[in-house]
N, C-alpha and C positions, 0 to 999 in steps of 0.2 A: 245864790238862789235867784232864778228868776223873778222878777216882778211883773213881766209881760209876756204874753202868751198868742201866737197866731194859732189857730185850729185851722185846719185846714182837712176839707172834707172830702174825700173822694172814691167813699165806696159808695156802691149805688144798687141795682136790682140783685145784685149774686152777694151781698150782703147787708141788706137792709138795716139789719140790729145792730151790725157794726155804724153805721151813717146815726144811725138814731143816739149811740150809747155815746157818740162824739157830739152832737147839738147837746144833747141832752148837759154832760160835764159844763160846756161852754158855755152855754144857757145859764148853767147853775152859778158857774165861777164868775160870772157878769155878774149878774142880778146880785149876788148874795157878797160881792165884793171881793174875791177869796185874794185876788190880785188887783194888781192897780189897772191894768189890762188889761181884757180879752176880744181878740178880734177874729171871727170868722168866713173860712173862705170855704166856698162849693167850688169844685172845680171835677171835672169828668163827669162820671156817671152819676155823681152826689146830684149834678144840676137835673139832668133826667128824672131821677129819683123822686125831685122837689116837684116833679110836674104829672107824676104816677102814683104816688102815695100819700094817699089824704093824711096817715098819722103824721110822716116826714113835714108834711107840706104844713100843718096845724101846729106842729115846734116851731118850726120856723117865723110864722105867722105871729106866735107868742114872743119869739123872742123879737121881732119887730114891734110889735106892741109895745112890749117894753124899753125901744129905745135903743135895743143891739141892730144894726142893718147888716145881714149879710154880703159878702159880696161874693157874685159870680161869674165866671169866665165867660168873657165877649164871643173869644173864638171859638170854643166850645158851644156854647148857644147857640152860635150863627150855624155852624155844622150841622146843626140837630135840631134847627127850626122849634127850637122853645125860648126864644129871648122874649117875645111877648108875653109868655105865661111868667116867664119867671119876673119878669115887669110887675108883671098884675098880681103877684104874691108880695112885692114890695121890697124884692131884691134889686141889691145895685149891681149891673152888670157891666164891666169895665173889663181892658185889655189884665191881666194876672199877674204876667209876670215884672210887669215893674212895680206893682205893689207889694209882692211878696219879698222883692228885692229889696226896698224899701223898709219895709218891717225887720228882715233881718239884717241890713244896715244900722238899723237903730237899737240892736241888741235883744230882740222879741225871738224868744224859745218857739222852736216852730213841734208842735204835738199834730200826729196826722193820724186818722182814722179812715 
């Protein structure tokens, strides 16, 4: 059974509900402990998303409050001329794929939405 969890977020405007019902789970499984880990990544459209949708962008927001920091794709931000927003929401925006490499190196169940 897994103890560690990467979420990894990458629906964006052609499925909002889907992006939301994935923060939402990982948000939850954080805060309320369910696992000893939960780590969240935006990566594609999910990053856009966080910078067009005030509900997306007010999860996100919460769950940094709380001490979860998102991370989001460098490359993808840079493409899409939103790395300072997603900055200024208080996401960490860093290169992806060596972290994701990373987390599944260290045995973390990867859930995508």
């Amino acid at each position: 059974m897994a103890e560690n969890i990467l979420v990894i977020i990458s629906s964006g405007e052609e499925a909002p509900g889907k992006a939301m019902t994935g923060m939402r789970f990982a948000y939850n499984a954080a805060k309320n402990k369910w696992l000893n880990d939960v780590r969240i990544i935006l990566f594609g459209p999910s990053e856009k998303l966080a910078t067009t949708n005030q509900e997306f962008a007010s999860m996100l927001k919460d769950a940094i409050r709380d001490g979860i920091i998102p991370n989001a794709c460098s490359g993808v931000a840079t493409k899409e001329n939103i790395t300072d927003k997603l900055l200024s929401l208080g996401l960490s925006v860093d290169p992806i794929g060596p972290i994701v490499s990373s987390y599944v190196k260290k045995g973390y169940e990867v859930i995508t939405f």
